[in-house]
DSSP file (Angstrom, degrees, kcal/mol; ACC not computed):
  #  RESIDUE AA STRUCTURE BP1 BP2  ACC     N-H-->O    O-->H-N    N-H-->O    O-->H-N    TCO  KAPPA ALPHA  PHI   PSI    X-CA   Y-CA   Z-CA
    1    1 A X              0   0    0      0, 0.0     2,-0.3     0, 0.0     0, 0.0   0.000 360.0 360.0 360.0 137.2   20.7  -11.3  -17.7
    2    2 A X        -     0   0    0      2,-0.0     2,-0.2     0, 0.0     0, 0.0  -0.956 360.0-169.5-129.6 131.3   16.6  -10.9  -17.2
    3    3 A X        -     0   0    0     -2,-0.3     2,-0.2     2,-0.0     0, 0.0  -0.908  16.7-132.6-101.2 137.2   14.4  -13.0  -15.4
    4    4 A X        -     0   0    0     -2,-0.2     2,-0.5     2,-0.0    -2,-0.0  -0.735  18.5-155.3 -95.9 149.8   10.7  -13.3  -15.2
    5    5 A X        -     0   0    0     -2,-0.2     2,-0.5     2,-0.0    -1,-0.0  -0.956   5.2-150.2-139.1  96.0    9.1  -13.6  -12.0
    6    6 A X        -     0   0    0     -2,-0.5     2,-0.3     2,-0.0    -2,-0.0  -0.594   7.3-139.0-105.1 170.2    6.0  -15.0  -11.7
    7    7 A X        -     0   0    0     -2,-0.5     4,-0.0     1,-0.1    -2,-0.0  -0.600  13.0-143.5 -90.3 133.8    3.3  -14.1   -8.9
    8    8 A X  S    S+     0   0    0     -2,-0.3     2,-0.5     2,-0.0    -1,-0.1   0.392  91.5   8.7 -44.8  -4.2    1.2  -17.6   -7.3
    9    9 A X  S    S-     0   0    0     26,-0.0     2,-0.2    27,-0.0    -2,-0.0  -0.978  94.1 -88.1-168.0 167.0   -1.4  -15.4   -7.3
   10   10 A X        +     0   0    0     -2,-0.5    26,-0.8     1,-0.1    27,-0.2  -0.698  63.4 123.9 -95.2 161.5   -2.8  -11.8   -8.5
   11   11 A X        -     0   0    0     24,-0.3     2,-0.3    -2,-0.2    24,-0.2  -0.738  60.3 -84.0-174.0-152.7   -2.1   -9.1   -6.1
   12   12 A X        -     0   0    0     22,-0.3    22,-1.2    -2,-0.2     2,-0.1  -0.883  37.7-117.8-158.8 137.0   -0.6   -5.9   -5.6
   13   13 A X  E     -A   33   0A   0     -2,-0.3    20,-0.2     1,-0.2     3,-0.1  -0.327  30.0-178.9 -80.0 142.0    3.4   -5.2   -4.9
   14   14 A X  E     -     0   0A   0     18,-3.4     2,-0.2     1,-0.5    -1,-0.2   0.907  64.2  -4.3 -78.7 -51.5    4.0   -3.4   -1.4
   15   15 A X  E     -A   32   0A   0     17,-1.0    17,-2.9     0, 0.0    -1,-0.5  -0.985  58.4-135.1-162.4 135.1    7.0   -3.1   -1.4
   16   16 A X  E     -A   31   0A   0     15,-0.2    15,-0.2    -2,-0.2    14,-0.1  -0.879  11.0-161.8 -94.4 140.3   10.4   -3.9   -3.5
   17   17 A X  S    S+     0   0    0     13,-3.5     2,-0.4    -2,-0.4    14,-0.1   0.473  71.5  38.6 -81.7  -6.1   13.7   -5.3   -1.3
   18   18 A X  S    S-     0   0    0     12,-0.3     2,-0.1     4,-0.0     6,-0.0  -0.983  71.5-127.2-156.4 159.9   16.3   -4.4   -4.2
   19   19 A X        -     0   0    0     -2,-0.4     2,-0.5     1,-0.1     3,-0.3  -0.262  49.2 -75.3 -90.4-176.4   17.2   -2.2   -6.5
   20   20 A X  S    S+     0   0    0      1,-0.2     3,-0.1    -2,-0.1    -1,-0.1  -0.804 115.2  23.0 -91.3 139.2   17.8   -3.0  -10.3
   21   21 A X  S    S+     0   0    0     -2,-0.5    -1,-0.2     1,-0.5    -3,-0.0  -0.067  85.0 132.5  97.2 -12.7   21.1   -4.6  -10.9
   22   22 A X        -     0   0    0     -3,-0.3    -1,-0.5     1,-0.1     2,-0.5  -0.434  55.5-125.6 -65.2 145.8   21.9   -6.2   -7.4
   23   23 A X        -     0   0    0     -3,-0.1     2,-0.3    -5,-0.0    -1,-0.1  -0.740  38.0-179.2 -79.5 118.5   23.0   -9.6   -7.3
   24   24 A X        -     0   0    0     -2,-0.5     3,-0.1     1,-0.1    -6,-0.0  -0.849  25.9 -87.3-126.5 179.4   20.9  -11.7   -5.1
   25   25 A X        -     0   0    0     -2,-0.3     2,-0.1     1,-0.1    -1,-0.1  -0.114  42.9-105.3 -33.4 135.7   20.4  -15.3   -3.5
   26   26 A X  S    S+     0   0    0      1,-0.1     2,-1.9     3,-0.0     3,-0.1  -0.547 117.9  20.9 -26.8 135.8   18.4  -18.1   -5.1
   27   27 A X  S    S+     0   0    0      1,-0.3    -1,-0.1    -2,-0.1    -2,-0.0  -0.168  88.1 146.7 104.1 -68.7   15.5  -18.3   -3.3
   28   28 A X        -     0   0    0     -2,-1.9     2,-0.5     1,-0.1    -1,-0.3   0.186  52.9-125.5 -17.3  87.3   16.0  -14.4   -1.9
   29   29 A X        -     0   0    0     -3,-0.1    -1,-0.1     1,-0.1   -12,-0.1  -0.240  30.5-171.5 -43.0  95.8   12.1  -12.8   -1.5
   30   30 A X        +     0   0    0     -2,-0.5   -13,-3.5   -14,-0.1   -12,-0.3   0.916  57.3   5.6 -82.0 -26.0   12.6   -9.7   -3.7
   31   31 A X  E     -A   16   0A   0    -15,-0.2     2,-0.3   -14,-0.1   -15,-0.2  -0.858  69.6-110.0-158.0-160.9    9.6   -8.2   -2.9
   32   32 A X  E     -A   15   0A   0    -17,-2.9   -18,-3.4    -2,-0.3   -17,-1.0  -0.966  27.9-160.6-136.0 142.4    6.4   -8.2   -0.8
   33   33 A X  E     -A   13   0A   0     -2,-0.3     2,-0.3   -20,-0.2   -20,-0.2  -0.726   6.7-158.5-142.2 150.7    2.6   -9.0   -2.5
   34   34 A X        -     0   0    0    -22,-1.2   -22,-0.3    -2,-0.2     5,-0.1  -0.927  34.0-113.3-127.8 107.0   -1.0   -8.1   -1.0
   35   35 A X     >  -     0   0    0     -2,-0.3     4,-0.8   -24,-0.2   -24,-0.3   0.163  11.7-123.4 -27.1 154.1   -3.8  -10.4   -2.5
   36   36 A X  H >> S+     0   0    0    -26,-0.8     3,-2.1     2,-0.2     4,-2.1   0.954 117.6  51.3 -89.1 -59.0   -6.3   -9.1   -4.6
   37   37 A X  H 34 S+     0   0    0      1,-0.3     3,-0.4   -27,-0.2    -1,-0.1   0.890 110.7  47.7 -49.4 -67.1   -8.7  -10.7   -1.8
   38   38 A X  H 34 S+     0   0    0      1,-0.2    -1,-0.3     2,-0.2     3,-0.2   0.494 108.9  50.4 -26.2 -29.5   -6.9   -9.0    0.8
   39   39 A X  H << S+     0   0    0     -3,-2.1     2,-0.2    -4,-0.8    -1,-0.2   0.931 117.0  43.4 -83.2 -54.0   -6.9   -5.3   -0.9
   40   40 A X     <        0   0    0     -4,-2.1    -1,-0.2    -3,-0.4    -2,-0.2  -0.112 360.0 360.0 -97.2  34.7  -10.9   -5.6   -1.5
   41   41 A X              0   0    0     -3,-0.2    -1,-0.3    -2,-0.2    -3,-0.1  -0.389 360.0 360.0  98.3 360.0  -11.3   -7.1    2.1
């Protein structure tokens, strides 16, 4: 099963917490985002 994940905001990923095919949480932060303001900052 595939899910779509969408971002609150445009950014850039840091970093992903899981690989593909783990089972996680509801809820469960998969991965970590730096704002587009924040990158050109």
């Amino acid at each position: 099963m595939e899910h779509a994940i969408k971002a609150p905001k445009a950014g850039v990923v840091d970093e992903i917490y899981f690989n593909e095919g783990e089972l996680v949480s509801e809820g469960t932060e998969l991965l970590s985002v730096t704002s587009d303001e924040e990158v050109a900052a």
